[in-house]
ZATIMAR-109516 format. One record per residue (C-alpha): residue in one letter; x negated, y, z negated. Coordinates in steps of 0.25 Angstrom, whole numbers, padded with zeros to 4 digits, always signed. Layout:
BEGIN
aXYZ...
This chain:
BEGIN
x+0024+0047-0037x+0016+0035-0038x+0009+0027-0025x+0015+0014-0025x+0008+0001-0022x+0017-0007-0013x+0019-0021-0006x+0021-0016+0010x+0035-0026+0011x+0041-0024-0002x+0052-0017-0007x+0049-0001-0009x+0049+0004-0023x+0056+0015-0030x+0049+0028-0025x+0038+0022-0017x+0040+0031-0006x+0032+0030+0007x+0026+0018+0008x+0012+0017+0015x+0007+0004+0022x-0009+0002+0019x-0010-0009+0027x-0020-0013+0039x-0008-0019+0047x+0008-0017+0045x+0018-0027+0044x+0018-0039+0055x+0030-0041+0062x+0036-0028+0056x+0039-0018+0064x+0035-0004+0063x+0047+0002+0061x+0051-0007+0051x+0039-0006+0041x+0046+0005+0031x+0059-0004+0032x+0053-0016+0028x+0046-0008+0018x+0032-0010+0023x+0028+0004+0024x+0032+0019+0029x+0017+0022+0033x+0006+0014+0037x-0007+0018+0030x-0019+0006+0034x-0029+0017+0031x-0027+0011+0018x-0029-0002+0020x-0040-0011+0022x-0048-0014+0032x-0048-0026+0041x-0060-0031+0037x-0056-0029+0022x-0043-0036+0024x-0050-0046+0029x-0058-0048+0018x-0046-0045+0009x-0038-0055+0013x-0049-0064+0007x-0047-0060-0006x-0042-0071-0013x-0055-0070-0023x-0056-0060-0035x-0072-0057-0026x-0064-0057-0013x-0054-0045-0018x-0064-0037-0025x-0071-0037-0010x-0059-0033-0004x-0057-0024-0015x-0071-0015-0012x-0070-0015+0002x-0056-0010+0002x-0061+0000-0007x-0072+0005+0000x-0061+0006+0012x-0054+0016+0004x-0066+0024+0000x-0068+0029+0014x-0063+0042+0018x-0050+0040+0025x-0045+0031+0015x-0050+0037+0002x-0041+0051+0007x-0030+0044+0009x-0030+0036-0003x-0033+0051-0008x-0022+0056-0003x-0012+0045-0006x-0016+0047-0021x-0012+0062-0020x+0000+0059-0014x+0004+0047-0025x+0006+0061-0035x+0018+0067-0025x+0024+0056-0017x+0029+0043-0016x+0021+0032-0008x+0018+0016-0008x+0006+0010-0003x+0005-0005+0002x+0002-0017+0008x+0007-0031+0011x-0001-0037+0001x+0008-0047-0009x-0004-0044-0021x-0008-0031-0023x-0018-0036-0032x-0025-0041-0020x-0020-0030-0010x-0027-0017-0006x-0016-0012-0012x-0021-0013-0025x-0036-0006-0020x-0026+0007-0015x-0020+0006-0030x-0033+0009-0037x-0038+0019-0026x-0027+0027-0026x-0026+0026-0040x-0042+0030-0042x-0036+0042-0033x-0027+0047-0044x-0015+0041-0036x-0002+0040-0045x+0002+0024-0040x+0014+0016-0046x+0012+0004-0054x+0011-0010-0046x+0025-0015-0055x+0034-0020-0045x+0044-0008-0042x+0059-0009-0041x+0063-0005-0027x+0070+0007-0026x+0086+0003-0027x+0087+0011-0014x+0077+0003-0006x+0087-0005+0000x+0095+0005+0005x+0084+0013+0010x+0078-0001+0017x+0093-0004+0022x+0093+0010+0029x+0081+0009+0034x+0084-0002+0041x+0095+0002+0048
């Protein structure tokens, strides 16, 4: 039962379960109770995002040397306690259920995303591949209920 890397906004895959926000802010001009509906996310977890003084540097990392400085910092971020637990626990739990992690970011390349991907991963975390993934052929019906 595979982590899944996710674009917050996108269409849900097949089997991507609980989908977690790790993001410093949710969605402007989205109303709470419409983040899951929208397909943003069912949980907020920012404890796994960066910082605002990493984002800040982040979003200057047009250059290969800009990202691999957002890279380190965001890193070092995720090596301190709180963080390093829950990434510990969320590979643990990539063996027995179904989750999605996420962001906003169109490149994951480029996105802290990817950073999660290879920490979870240096974990032991079971995590899909990034292949785009068909969405589940009852996704609209369970979006269409949903937003009843």
């Amino acid at each position: 039962m595979p982590i899944s890397i996710v674009r917050l906004g996108s269409p849900r895959g097949r089997d991507e379960g609980l989908r977690l926000g790790t993001v410093r802010r949710p969605p402007r001009g989205v109303p709470k109770s419409q983040f899951a509906k929208r397909n943003y996310y069912d949980a907020w977890l920012p404890a796994l995002a960066p910082s605002e003084a990493v984002m800040k540097a982040g979003r200057a990392a047009g250059t290969d040397s800009a990202w691999r400085k957002f890279d380190r910092a965001f890193t070092a971020e995720m090596k301190k306690p709180d963080a390093a637990r829950l990434l510990d626990t969320l590979a643990a739990l990539s063996h027995t259920t179904d989750f999605s992690i996420g962001c906003y970011c169109e490149d994951e390349s480029r996105c802290h995303r990817s950073i999660l991907r290879r920490e979870l991963r240096r974990r032991g975390a079971s995590i899909r591949s990034s292949r785009p993934r068909r969405p589940s052929p009852n996704a609209a019906v369970r979006s269409a209920r949903r937003s009843r």
